[in-house]
C-alpha positions as CSV (number, residue, x, y, z in Angstrom):
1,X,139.2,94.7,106.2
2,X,141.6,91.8,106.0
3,X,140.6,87.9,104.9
4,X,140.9,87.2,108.7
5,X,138.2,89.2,109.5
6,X,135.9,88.8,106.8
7,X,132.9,86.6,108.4
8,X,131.8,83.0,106.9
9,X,129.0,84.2,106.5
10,X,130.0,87.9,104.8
11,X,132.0,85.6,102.4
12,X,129.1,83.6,101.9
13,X,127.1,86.9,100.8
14,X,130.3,88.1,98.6
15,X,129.8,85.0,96.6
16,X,126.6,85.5,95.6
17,X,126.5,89.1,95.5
18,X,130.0,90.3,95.2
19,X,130.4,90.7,91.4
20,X,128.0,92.8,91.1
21,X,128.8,94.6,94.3
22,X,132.3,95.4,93.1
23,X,131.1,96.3,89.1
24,X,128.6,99.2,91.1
25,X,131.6,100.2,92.9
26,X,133.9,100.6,90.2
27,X,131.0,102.4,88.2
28,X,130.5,105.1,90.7
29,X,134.7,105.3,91.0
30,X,134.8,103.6,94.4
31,X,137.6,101.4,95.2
32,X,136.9,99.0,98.2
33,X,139.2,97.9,101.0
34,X,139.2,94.4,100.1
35,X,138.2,93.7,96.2
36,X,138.3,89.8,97.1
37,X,135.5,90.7,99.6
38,X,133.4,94.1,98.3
39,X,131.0,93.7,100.2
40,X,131.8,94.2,104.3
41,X,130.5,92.4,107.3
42,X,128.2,95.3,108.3
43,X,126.5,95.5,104.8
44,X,126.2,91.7,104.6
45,X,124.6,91.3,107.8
46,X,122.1,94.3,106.9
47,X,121.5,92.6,103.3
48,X,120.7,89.0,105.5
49,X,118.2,91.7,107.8
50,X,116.6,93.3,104.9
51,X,116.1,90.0,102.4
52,X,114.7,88.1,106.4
53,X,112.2,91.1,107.0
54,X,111.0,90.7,103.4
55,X,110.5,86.9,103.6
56,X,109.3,87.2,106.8
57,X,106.3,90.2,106.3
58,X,105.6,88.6,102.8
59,X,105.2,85.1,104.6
60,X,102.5,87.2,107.6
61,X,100.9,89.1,104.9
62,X,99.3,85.6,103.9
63,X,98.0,84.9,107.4
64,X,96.7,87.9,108.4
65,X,92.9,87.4,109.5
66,X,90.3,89.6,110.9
67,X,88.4,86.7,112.5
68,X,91.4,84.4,114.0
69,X,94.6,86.5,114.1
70,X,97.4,84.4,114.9
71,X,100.3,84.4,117.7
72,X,102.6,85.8,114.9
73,X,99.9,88.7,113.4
74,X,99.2,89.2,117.7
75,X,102.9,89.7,118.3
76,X,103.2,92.4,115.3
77,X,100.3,94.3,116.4
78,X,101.8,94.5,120.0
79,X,104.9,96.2,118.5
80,X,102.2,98.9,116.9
81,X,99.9,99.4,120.0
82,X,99.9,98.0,123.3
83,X,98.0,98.1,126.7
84,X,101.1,99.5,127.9
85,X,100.9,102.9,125.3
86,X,104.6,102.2,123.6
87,X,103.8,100.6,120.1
88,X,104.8,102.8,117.2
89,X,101.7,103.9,116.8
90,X,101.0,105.0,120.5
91,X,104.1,106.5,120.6
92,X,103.4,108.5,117.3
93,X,99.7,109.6,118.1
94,X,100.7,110.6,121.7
95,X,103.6,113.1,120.4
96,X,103.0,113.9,117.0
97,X,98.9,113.9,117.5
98,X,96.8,114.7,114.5
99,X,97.5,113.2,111.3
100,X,100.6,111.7,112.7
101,X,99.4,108.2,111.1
102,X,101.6,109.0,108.0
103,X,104.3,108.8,109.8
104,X,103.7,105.3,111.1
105,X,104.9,103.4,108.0
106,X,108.6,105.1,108.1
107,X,108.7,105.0,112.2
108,X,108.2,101.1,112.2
109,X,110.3,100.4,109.5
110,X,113.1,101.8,111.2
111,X,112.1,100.7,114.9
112,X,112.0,97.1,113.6
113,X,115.1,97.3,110.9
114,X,117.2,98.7,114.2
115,X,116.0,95.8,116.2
116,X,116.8,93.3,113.9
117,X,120.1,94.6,113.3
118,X,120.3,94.9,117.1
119,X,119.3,91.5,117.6
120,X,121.4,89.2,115.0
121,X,124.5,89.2,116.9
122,X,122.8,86.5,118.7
123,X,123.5,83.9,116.5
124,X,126.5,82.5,115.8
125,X,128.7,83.6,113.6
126,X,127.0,86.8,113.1
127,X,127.3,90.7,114.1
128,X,124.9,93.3,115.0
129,X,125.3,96.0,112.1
130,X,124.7,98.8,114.3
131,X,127.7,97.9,116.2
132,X,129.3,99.6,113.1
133,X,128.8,103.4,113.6
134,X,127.7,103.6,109.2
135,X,124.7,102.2,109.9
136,X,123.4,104.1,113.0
137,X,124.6,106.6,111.0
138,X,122.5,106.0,108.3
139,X,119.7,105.6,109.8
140,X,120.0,109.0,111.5
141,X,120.3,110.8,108.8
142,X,117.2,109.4,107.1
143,X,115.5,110.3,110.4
144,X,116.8,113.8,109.9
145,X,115.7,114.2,106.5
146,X,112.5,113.2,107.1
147,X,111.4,115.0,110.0
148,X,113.1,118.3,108.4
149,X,111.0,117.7,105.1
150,X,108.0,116.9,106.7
151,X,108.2,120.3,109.0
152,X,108.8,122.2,105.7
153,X,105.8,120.5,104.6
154,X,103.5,121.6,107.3
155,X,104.9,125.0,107.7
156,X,106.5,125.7,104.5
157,X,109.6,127.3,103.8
158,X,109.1,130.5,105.5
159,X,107.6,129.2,108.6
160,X,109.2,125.9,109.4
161,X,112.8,128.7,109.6
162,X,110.8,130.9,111.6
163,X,110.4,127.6,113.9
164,X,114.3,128.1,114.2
165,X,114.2,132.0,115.3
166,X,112.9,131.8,119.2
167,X,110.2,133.9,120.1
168,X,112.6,137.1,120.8
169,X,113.4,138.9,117.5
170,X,116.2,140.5,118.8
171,X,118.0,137.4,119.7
172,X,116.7,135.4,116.1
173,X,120.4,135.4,114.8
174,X,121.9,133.8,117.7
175,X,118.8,131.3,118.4
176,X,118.9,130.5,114.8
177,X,122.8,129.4,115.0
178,X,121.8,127.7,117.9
179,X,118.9,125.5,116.2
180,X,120.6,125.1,113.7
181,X,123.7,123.5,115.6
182,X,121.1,121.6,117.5
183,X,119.5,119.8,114.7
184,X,122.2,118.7,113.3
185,X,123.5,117.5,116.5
186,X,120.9,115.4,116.5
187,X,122.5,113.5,113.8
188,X,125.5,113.0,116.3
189,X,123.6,111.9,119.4
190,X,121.6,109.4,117.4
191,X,124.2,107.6,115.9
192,X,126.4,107.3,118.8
193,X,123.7,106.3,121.4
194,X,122.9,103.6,119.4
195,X,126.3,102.6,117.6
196,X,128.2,103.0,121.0
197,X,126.1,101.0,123.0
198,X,125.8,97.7,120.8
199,X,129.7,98.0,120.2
200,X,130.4,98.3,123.8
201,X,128.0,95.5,124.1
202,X,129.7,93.5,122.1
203,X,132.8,93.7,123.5
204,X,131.6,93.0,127.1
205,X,130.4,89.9,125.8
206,X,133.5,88.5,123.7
207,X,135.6,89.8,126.1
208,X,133.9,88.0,129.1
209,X,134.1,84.5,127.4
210,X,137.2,84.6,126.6
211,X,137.8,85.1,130.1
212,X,135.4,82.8,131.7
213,X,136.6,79.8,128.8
214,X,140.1,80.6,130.3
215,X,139.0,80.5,133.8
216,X,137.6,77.1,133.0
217,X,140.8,75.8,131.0
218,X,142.8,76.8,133.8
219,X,140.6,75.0,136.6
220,X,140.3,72.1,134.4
221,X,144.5,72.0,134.0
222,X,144.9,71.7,137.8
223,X,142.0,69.9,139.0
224,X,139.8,67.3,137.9
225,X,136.8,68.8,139.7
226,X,137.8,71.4,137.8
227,X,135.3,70.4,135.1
228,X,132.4,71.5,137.4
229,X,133.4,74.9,136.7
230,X,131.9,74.0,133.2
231,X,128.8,76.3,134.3
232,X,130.3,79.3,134.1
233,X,132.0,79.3,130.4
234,X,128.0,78.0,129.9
235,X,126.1,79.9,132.3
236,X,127.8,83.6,131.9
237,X,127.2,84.0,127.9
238,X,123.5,82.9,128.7
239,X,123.0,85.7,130.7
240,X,125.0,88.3,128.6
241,X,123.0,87.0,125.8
242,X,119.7,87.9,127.7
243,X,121.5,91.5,128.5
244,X,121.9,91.5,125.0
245,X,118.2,91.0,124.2
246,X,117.6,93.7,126.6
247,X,119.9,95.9,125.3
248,X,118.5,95.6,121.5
249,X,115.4,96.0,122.8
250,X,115.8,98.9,124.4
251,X,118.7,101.2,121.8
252,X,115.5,100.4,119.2
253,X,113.3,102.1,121.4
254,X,115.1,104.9,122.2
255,X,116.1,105.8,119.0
256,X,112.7,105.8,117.9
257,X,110.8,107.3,120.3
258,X,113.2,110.4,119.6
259,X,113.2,110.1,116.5
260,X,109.0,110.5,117.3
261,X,109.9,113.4,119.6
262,X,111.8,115.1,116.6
263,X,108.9,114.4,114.4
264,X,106.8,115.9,116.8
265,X,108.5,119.0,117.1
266,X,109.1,119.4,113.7
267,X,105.4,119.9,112.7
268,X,104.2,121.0,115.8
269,X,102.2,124.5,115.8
270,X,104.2,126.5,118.5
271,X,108.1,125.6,119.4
């Protein structure tokens, strides 16, 4: 990653941060792309998520209240259950039914880190970290893990690979390849769902400023009425940003309402 592209507010992080970044790195024999800046734009703009969300939940612990819940604490229960049945935890008693409550904790966590992340290229001088395909990455394999070591769980060893055989014995070698292929393909389709769209989106949006800023410049260059034309450069971000919003929105919902559906499945009695 060169200096050029290194964000002011990734260099920012690296000051604080970046010594002990780069003395981790060199103890697990990793030698980063830029040792002037260890730490990358992605991982900086997940550090700003993670260290906001803890602020942030630490700050609405405080004001939680039975008696006079506020807009915030109303807001936060919405995104767990809803009149419309697609809160984390309607999602996750719908699919994964019975005892499906433990899985609550992990489901939101990573429904409202991929917002967040989704979300953050919103402000200036900021990127979405999903639009970089390690961290939808990431967070798919964590997803993988889980569900695989909760089905082993509930069915143990023994039965959670029978789950993996199809119903037809003498076809149990080739469904099992199959599966097998299957769930870790899963891996593959979460990741680039969700890293593809937020990069694409991305570029739609730098790439139609530039165009409408050099729509107006020209205008402006060859007519003075050409500064009326000021409300596009102005008016054509707004409304990418608010496709943005409903973009980030909606990648964090689909990832995890499949990553419920996985759940499901993976500790579900018959397959």
């Amino acid at each position: 990653m060169g200096e050029e592209q290194v964000l002011s507010v990734t260099k920012w992080v690296n000051w604080l941060l970046g010594k002990p970044a780069l003395w981790i790195l060199r103890a697990v024999h990793v030698r980063p792309a830029n040792p002037e800046y260890p730490i990358s734009n992605f991982f900086a703009m997940e550090l700003i998520v993670f260290a906001f969300a803890i602020v942030f939940f630490l700050w609405l612990r405080r004001r939680l209240s039975v008696d006079k819940p506020g807009a915030t604490q109303q807001s936060m229960e919405l995104f767990l259950t809803n009149s419309m049945g697609v809160g984390v935890k309607d999602l996750v008693d719908d699919v994964v039914g019975h005892g499906g409550e433990r899985h609550i904790p992990l489901m939101g966590s990573i429904a409202m880190f991929i917002l967040l992340c989704n979300l953050l290229a919103l402000i200036p001088g900021f990127m979405s970290p999903t639009a970089d395909v390690t961290v939808p990455l990431a967070c798919a394999v964590v997803v993988f893990l889980y569900y695989n070591w909760y089905g082993v769980r509930h069915h143990g060893p023994l039965g959670y690979g029978k789950t993996l055989l199809g119903p037809v014995w003498w076809l149990s070698p080739l469904m099992f390849l199959i599966e097998t292929i299957s769930h870790f393909a899963r891996i593959l389709s979460l990741t680039v769902r969700l890293w593809a769209n937020m990069m694409v989106g991305e570029l739609i949006y730098i790439t139609f400023l530039a165009l409408t800023m050099g729509l107006f410049i020209f205008a402006v260059h060859h007519s003075p009425a050409g500064y009326l034309s000021g409300i596009i450069p102005v008016g054509i971000p707004l409304a990418l940003d608010l496709f943005h919003v409903f973009e980030a929105i909606l990648q964090a919902f689909i990832f995890t309402i499949l990553a419920i559906i996985y759940m499901g499945l993976a500790v579900a009695e018959e397959h």
